[in-house]
N, CA, C and O atoms as a GROMACS GRO file, in nm:
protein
  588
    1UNK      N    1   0.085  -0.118   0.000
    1UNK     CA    2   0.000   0.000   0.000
    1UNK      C    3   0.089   0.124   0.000
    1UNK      O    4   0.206   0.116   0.036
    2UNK      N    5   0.032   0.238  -0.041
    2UNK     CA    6   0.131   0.322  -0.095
    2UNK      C    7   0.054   0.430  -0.006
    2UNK      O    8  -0.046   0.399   0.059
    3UNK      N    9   0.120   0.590  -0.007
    3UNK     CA   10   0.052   0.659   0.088
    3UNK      C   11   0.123   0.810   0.012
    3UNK      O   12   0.241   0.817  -0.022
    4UNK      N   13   0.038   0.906   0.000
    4UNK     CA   14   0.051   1.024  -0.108
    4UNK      C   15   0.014   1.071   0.030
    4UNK      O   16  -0.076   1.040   0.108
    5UNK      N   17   0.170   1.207   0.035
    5UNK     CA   18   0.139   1.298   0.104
    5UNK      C   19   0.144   1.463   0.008
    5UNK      O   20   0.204   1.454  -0.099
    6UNK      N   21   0.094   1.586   0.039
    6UNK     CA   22   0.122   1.671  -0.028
    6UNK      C   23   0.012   1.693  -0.154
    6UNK      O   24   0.034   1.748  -0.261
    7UNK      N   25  -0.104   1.637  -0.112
    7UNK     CA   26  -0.182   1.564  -0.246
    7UNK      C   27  -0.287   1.747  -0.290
    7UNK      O   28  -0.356   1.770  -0.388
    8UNK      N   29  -0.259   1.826  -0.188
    8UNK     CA   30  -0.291   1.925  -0.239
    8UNK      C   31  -0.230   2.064  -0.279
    8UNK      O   32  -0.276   2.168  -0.327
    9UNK      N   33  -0.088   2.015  -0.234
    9UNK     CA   34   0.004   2.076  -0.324
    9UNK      C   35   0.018   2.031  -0.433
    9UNK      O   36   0.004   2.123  -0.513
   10UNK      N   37   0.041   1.927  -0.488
   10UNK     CA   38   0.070   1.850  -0.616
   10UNK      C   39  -0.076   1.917  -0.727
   10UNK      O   40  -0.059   1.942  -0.846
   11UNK      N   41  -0.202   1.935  -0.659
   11UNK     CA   42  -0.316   1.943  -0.757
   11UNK      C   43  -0.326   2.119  -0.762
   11UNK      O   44  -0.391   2.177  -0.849
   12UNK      N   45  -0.259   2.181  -0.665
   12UNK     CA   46  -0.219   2.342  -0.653
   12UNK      C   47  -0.093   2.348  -0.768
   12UNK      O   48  -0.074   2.448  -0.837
   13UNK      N   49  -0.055   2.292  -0.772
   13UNK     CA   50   0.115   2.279  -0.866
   13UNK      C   51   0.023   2.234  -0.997
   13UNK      O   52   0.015   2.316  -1.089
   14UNK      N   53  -0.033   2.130  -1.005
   14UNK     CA   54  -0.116   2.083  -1.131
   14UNK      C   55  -0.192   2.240  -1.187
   14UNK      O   56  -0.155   2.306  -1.284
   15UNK      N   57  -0.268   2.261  -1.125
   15UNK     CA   58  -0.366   2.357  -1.134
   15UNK      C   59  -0.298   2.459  -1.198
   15UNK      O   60  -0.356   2.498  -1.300
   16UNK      N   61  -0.165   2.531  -1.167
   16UNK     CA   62  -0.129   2.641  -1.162
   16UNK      C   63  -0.026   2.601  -1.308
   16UNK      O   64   0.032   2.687  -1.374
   17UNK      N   65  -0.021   2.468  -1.332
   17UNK     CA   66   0.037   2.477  -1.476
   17UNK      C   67  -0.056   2.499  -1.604
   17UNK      O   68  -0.032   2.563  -1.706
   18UNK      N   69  -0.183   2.419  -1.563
   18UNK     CA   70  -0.297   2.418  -1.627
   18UNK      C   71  -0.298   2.531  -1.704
   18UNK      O   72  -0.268   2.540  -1.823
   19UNK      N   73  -0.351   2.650  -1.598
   19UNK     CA   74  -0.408   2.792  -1.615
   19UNK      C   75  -0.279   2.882  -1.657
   19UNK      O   76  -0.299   3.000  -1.688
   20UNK      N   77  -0.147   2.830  -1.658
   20UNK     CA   78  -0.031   2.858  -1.771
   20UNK      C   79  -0.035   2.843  -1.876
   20UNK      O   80  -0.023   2.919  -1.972
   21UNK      N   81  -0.062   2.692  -1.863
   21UNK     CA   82  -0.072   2.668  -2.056
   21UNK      C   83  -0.194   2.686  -2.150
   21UNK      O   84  -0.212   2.672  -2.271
   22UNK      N   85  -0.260   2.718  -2.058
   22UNK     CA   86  -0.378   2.781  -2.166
   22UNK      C   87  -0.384   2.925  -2.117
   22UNK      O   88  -0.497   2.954  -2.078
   23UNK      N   89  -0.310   3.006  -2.109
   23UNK     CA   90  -0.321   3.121  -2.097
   23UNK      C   91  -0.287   3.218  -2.259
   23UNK      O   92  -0.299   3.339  -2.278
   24UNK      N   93  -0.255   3.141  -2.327
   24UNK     CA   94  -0.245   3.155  -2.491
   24UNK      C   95  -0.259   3.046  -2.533
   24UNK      O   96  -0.235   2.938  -2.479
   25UNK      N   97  -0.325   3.085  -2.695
   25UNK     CA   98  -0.347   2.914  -2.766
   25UNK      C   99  -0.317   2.940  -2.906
   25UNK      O  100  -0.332   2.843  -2.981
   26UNK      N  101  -0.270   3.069  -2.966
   26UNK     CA  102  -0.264   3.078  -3.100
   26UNK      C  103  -0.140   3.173  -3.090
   26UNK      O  104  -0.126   3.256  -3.000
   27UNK      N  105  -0.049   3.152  -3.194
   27UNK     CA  106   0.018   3.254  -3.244
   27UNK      C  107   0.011   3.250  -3.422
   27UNK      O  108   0.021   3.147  -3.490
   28UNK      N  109  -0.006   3.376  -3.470
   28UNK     CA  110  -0.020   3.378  -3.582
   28UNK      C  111   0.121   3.475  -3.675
   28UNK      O  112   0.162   3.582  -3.631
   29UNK      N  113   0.176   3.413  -3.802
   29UNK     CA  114   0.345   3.446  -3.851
   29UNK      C  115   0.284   3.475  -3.977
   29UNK      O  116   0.193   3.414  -4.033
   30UNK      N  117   0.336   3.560  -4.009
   30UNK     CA  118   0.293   3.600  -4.144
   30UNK      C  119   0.282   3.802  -4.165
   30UNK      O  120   0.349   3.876  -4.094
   31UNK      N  121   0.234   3.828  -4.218
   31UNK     CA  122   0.225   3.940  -4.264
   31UNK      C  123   0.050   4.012  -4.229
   31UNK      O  124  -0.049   3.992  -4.301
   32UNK      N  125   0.053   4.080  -4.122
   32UNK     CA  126  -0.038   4.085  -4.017
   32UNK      C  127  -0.144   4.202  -4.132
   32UNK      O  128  -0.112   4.290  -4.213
   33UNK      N  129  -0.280   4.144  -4.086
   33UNK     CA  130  -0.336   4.264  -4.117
   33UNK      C  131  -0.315   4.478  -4.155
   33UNK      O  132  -0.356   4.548  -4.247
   34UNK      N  133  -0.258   4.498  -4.067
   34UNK     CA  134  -0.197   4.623  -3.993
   34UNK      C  135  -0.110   4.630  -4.159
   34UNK      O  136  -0.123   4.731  -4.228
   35UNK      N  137  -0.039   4.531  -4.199
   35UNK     CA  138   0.103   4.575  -4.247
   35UNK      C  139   0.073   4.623  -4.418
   35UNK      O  140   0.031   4.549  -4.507
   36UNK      N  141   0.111   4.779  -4.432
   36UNK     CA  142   0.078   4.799  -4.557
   36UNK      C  143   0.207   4.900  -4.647
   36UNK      O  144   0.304   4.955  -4.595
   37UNK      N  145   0.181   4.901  -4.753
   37UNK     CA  146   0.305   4.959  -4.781
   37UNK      C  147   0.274   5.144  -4.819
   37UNK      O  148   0.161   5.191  -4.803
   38UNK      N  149   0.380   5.223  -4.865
   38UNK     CA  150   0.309   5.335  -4.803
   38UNK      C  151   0.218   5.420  -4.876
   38UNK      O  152   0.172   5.526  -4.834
   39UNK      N  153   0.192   5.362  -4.999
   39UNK     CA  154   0.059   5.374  -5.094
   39UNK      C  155  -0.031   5.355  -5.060
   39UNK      O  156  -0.130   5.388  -5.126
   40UNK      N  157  -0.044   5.284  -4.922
   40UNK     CA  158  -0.150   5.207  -4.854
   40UNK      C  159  -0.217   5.055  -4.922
   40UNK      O  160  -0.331   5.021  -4.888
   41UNK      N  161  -0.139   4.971  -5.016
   41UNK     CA  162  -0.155   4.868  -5.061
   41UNK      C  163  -0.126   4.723  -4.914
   41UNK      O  164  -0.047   4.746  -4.822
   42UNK      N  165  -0.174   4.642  -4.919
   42UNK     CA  166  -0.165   4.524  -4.842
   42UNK      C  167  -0.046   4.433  -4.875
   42UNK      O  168  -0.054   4.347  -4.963
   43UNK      N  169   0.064   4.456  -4.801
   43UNK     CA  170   0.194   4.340  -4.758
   43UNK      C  171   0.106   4.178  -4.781
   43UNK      O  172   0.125   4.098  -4.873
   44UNK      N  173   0.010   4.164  -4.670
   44UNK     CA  174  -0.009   4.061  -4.700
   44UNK      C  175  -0.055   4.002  -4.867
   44UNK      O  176  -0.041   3.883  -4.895
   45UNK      N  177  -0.117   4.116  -4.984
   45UNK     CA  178  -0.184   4.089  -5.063
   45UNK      C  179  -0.019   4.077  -5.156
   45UNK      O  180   0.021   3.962  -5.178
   46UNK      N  181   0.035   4.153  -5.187
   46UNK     CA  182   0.162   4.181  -5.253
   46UNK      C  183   0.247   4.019  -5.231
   46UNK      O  184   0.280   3.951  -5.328
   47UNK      N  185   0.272   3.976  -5.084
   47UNK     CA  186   0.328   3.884  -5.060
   47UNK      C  187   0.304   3.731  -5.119
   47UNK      O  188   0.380   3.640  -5.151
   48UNK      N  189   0.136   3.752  -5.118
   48UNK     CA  190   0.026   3.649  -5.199
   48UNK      C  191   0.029   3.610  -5.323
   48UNK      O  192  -0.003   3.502  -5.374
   49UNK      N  193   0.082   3.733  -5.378
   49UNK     CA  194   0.120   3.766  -5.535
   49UNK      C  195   0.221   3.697  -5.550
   49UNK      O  196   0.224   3.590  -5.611
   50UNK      N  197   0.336   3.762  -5.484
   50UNK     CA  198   0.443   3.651  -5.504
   50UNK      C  199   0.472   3.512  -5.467
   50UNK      O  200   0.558   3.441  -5.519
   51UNK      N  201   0.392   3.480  -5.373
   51UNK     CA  202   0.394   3.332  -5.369
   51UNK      C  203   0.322   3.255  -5.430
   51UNK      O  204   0.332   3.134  -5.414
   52UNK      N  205   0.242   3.304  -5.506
   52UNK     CA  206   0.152   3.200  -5.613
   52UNK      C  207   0.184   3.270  -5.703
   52UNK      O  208   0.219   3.185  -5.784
   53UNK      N  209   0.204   3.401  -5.769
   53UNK     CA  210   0.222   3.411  -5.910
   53UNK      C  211   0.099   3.524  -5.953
   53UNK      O  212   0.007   3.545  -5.873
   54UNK      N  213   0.102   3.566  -6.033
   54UNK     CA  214   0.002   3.653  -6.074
   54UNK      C  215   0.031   3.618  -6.271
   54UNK      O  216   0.069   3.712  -6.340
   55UNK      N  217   0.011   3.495  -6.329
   55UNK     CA  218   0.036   3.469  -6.493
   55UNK      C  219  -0.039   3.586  -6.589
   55UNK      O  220   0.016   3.606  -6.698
   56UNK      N  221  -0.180   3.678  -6.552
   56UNK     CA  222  -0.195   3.774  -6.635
   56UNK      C  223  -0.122   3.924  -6.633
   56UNK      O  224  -0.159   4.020  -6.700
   57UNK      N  225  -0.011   3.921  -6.542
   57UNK     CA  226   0.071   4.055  -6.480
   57UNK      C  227   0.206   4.008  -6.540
   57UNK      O  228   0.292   4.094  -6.552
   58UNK      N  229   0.239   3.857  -6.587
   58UNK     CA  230   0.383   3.808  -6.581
   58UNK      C  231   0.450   3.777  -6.453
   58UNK      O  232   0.569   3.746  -6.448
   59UNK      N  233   0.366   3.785  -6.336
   59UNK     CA  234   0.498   3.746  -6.196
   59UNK      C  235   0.447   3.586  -6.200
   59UNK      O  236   0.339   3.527  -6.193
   60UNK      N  237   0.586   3.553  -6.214
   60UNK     CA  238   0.576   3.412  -6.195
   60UNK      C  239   0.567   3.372  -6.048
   60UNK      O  240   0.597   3.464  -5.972
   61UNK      N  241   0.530   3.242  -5.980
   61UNK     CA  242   0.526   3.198  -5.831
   61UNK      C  243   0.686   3.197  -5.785
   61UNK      O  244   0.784   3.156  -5.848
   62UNK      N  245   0.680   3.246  -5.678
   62UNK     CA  246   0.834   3.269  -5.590
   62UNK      C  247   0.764   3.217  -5.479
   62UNK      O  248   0.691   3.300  -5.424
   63UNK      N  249   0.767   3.068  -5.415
   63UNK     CA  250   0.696   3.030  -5.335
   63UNK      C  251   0.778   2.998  -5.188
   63UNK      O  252   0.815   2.890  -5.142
   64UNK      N  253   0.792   3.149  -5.128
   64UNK     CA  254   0.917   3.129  -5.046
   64UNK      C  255   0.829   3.104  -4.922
   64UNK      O  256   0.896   3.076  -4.822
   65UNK      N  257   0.657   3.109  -4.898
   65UNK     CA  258   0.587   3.079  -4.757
   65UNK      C  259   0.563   2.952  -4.786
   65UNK      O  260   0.590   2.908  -4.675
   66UNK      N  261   0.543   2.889  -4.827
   66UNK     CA  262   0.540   2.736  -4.857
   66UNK      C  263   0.656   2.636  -4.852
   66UNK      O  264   0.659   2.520  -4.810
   67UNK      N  265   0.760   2.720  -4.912
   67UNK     CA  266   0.911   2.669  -4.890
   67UNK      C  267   0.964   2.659  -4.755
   67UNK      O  268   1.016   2.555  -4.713
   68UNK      N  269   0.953   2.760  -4.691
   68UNK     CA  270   0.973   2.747  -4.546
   68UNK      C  271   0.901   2.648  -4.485
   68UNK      O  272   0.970   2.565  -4.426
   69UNK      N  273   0.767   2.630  -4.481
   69UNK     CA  274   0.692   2.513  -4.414
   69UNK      C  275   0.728   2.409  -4.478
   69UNK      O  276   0.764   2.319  -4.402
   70UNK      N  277   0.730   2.394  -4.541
   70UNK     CA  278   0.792   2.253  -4.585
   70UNK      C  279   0.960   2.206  -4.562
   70UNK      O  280   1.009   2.095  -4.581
   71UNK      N  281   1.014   2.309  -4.522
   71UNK     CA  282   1.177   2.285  -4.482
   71UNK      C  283   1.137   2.296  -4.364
   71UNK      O  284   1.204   2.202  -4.322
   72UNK      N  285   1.072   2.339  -4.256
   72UNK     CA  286   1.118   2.391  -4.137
   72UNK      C  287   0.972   2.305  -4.030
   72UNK      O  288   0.999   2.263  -3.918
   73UNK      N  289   0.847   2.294  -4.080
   73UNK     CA  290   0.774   2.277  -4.007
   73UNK      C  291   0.787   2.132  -3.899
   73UNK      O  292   0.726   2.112  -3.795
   74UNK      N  293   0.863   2.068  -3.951
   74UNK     CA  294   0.890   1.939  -3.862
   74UNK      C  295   0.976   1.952  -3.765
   74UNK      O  296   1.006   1.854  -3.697
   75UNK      N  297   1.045   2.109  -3.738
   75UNK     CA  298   1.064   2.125  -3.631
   75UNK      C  299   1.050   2.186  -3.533
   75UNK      O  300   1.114   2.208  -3.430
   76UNK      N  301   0.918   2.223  -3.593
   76UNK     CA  302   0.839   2.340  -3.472
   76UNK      C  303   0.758   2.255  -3.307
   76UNK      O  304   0.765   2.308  -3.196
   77UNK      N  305   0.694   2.132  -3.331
   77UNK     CA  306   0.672   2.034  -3.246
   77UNK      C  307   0.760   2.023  -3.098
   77UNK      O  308   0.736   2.061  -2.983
   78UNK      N  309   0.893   1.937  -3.177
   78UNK     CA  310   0.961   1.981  -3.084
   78UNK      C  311   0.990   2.048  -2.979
   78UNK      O  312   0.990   2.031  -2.857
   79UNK      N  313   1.029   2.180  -3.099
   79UNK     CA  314   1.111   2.332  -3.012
   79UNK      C  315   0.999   2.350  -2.934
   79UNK      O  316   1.010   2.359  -2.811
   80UNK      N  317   0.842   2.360  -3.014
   80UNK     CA  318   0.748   2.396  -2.882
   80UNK      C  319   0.762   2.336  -2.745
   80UNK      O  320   0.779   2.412  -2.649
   81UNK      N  321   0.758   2.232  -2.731
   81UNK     CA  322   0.724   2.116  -2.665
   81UNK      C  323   0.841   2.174  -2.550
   81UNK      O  324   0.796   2.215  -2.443
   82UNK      N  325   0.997   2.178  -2.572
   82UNK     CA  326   1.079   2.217  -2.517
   82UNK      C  327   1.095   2.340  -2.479
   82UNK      O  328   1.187   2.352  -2.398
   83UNK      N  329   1.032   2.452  -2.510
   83UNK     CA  330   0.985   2.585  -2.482
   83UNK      C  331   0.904   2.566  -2.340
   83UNK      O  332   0.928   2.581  -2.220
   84UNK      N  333   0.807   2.529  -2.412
   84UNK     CA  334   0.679   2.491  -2.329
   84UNK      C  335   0.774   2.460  -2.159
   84UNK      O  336   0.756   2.506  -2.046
   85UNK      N  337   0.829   2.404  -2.189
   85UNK     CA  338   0.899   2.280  -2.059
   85UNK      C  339   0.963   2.406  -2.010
   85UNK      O  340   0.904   2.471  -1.924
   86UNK      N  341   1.097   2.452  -2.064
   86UNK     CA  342   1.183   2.520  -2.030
   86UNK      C  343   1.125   2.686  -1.955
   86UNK      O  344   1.170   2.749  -1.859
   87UNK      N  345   1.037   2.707  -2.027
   87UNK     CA  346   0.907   2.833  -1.955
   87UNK      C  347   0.842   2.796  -1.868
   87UNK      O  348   0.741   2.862  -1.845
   88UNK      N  349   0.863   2.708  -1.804
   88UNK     CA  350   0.774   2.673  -1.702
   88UNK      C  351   0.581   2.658  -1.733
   88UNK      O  352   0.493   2.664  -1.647
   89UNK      N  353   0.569   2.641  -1.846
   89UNK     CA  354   0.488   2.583  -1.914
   89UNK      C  355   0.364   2.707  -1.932
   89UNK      O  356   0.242   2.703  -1.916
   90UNK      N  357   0.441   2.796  -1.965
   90UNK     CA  358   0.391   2.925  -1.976
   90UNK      C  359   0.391   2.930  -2.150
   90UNK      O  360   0.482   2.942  -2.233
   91UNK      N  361   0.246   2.913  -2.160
   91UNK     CA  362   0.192   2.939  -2.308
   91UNK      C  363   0.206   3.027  -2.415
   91UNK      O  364   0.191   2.996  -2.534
   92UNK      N  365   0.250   3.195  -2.351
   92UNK     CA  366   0.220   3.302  -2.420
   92UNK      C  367   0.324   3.338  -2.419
   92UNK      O  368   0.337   3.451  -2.466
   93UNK      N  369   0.479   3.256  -2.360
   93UNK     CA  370   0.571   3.352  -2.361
   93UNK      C  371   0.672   3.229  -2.473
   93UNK      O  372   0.762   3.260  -2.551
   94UNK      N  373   0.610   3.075  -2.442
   94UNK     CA  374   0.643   2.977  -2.538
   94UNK      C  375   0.604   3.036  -2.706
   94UNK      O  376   0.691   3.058  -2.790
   95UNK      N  377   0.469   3.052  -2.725
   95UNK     CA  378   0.419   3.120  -2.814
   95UNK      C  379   0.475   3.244  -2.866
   95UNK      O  380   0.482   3.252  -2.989
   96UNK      N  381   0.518   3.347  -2.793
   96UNK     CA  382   0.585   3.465  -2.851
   96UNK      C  383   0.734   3.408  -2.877
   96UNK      O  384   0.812   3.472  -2.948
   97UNK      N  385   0.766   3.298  -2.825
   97UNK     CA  386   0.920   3.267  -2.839
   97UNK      C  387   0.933   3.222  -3.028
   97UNK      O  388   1.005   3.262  -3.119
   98UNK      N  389   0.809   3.108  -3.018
   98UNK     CA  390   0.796   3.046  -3.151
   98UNK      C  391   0.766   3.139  -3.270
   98UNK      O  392   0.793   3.119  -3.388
   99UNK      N  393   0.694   3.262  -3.207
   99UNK     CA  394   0.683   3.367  -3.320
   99UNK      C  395   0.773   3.403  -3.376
   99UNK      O  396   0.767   3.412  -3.499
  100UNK      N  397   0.902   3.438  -3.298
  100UNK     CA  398   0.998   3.484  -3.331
  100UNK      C  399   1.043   3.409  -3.407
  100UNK      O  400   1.034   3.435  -3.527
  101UNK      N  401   1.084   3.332  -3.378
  101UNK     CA  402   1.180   3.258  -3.400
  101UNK      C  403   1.103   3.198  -3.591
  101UNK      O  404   1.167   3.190  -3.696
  102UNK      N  405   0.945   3.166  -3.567
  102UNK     CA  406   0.917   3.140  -3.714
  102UNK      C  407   0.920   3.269  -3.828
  102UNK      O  408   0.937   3.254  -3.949
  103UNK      N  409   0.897   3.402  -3.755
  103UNK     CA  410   0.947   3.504  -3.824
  103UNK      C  411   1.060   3.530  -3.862
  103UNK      O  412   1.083   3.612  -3.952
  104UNK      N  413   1.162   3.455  -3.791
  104UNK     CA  414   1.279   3.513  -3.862
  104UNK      C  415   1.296   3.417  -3.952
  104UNK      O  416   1.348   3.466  -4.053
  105UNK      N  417   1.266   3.243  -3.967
  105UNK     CA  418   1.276   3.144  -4.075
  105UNK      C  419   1.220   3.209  -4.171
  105UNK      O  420   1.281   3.204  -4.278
  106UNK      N  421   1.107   3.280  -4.167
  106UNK     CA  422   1.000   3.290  -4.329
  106UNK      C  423   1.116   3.457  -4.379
  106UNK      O  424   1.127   3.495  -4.496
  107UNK      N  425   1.169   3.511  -4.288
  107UNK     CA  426   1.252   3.613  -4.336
  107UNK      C  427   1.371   3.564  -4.409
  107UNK      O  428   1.429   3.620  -4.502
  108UNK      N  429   1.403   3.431  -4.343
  108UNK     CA  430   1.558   3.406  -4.382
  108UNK      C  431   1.508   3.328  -4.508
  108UNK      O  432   1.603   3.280  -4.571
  109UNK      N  433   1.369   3.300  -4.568
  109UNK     CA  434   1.339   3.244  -4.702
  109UNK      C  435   1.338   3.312  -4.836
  109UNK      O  436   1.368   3.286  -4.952
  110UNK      N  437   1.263   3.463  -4.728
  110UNK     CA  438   1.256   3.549  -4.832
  110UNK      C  439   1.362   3.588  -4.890
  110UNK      O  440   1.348   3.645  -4.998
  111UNK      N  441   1.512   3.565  -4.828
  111UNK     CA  442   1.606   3.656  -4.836
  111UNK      C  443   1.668   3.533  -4.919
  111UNK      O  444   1.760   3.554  -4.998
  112UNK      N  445   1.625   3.426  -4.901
  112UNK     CA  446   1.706   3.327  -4.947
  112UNK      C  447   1.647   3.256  -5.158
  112UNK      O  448   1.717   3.188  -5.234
  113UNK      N  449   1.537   3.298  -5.177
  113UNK     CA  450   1.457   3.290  -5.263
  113UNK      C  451   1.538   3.374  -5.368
  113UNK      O  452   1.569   3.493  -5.370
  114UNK      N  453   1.564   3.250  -5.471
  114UNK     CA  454   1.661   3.378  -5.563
  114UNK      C  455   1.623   3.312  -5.722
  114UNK      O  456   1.686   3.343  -5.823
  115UNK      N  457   1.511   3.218  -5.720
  115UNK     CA  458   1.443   3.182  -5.868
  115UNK      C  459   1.289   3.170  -5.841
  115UNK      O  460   1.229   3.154  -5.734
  116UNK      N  461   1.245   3.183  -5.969
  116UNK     CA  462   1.250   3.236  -6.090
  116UNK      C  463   1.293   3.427  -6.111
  116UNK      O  464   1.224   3.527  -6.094
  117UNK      N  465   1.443   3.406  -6.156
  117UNK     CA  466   1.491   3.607  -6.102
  117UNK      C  467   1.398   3.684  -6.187
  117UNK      O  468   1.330   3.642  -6.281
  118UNK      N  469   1.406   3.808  -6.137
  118UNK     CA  470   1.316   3.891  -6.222
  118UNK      C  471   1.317   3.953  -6.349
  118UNK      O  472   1.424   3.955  -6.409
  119UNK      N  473   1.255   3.984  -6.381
  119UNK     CA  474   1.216   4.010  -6.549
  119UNK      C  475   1.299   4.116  -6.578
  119UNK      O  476   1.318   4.205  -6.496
  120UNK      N  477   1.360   4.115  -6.709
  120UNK     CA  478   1.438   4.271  -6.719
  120UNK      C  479   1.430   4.367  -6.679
  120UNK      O  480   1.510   4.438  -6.619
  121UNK      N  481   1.249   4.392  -6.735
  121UNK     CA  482   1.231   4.528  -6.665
  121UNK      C  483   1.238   4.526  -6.522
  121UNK      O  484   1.261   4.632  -6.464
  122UNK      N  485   1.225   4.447  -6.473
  122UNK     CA  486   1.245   4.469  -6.331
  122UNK      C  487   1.366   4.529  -6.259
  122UNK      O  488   1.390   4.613  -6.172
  123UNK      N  489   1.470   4.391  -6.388
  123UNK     CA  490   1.641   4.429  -6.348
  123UNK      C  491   1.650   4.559  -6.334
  123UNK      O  492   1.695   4.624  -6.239
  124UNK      N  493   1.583   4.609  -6.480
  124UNK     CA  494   1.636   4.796  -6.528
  124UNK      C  495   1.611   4.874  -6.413
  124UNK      O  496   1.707   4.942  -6.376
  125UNK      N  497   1.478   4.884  -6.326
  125UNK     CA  498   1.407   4.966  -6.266
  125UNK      C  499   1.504   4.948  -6.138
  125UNK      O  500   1.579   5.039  -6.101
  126UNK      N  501   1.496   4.806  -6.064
  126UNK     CA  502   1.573   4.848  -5.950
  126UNK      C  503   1.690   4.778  -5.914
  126UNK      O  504   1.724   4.732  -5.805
  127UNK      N  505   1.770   4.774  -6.065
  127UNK     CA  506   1.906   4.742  -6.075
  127UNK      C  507   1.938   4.593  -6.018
  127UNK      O  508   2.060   4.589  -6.000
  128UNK      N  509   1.877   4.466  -5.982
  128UNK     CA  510   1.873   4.359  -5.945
  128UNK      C  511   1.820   4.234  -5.987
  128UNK      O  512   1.700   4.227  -6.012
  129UNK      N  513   1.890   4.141  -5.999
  129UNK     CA  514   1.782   4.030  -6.046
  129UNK      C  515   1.742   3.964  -5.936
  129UNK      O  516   1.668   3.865  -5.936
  130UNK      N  517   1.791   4.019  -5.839
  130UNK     CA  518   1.721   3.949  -5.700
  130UNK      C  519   1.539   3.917  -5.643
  130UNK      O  520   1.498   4.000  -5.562
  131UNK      N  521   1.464   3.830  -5.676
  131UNK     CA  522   1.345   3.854  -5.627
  131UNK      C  523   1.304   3.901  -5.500
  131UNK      O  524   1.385   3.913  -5.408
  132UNK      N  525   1.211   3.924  -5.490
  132UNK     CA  526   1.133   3.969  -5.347
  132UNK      C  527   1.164   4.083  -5.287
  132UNK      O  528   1.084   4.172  -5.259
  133UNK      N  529   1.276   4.083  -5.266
  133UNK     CA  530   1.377   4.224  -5.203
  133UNK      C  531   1.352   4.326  -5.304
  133UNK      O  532   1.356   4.281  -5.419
  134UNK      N  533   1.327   4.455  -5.294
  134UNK     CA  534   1.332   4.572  -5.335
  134UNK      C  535   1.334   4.673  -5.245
  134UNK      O  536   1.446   4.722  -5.231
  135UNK      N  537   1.262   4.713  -5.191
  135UNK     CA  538   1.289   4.836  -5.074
  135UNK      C  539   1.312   4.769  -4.936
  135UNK      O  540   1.348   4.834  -4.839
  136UNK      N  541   1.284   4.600  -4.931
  136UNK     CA  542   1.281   4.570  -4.823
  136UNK      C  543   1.155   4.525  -4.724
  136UNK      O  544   1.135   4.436  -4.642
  137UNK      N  545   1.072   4.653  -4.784
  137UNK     CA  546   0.931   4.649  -4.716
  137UNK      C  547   0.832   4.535  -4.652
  137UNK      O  548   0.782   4.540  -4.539
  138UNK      N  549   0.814   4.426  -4.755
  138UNK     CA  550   0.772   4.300  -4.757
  138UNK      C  551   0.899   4.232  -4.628
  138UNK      O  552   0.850   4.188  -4.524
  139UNK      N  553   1.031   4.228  -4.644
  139UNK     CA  554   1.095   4.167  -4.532
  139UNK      C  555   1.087   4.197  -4.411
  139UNK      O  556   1.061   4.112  -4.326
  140UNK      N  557   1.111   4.335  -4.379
  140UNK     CA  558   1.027   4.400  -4.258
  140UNK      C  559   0.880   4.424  -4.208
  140UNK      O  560   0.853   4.483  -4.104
  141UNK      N  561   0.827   4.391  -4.258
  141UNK     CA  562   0.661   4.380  -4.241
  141UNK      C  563   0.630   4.202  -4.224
  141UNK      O  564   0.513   4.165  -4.233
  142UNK      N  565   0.704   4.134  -4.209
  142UNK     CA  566   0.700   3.991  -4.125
  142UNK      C  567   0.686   4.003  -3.993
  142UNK      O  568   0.789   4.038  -3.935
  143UNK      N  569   0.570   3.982  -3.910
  143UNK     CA  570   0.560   3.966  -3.790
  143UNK      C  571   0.479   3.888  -3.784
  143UNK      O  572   0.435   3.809  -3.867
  144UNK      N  573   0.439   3.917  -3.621
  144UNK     CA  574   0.344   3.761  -3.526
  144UNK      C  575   0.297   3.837  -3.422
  144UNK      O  576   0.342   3.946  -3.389
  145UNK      N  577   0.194   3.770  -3.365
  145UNK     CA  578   0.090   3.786  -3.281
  145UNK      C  579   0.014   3.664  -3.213
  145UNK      O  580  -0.041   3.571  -3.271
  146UNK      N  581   0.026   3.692  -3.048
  146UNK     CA  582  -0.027   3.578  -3.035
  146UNK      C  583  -0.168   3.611  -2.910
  146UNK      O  584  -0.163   3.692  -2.818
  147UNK      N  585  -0.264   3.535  -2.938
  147UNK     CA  586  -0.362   3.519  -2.869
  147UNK      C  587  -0.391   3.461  -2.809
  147UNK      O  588  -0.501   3.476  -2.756
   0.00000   0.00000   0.00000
C-alpha cells in the first residue's frame, strides 16, 4: 500500500500549470493585417502575389511561404514542446518565443529565394535580379501575434 502525502500541493502545482498553458493558444506568422506599404496597398496581398504568381501581370510563383513550411515545419513540435517545458509551461511567452523565431525562418526564405529572377524590366528599374527584395518592405513587415 502506498501513501501520497502533499496531495494538495501536487493538484495546486497541477492547477497552476494548467491555467499557464492555456493562458495563450494561438500565435499567428505571417504578414499581419496592420502591415501595408506606403501607398497604402496590403503586404499581406503583394506577398500572396508573389507566392503563387500573378500569370496575367507576368509574376511568376516565388513560393518562399510554402518553402519554409515545408523545410522547417517538422521542427516546430519539438522546439514547442521544449519551450513549453523550459518556460515553465507558460503558453504566451512559449508562443511569442515560436513567433519569433518562425518570423525570422519565413525572413531568412525570403532573403534566401533567388528563382524564378526577375524580369528585365524589373532588373532595369531596381538594378537587381534578385526577387522579393526591393525596398525591403515586404521583409520588414513579417511579424506575429499571439492570442
Amino acid at each position: 500500500m502506498a501513501t501520497v502525502k502533499g496531495g494538495t500541493k501536487l493538484a495546486g502545482a497541477l492547477q497552476a500549470i494548467v491555467i499557464s498553458a492555456t493562458n495563450a493558444t494561438v500565435v499567428r506568422v505571417g504578414f499581419l493585417e496592420k502591415a501595408t506599404y506606403p501607398d497604402g496597398k496590403s503586404v499581406a496581398m503583394i506577398a500572396a502575389i508573389q507566392e503563387y504568381g500573378a500569370p496575367g501581370a507576368g509574376t511568376p510563383p516565388r513560393p518562399f511561404f510554402r518553402n519554409m513550411i515545408a523545410e522547417k515545419s517538422n521542427e516546430w513540435p519539438k522546439a514547442i514542446a521544449d519551450l513549453l517545458k523550459a518556460n515553465g509551461y507558460d503558453a504566451a511567452k512559449t508562443l511569442a518565443l515560436t513567433g519569433e523565431g518562425v518570423k525570422g525562418q519565413l525572413q531568412q526564405s525570403i532573403v534566401d529565394t533567388n528563382t524564378p529572377p526577375n524580369a528585365p524590366s524589373t532588373i532595369a528599374r531596381k538594378g537587381s535580379a534578385k526577387p522579393l527584395v526591393d525596398t525591403g518592405h515586404m521583409l520588414n513587415s513579417v511579424d506575429y501575434e499571439v492570442k
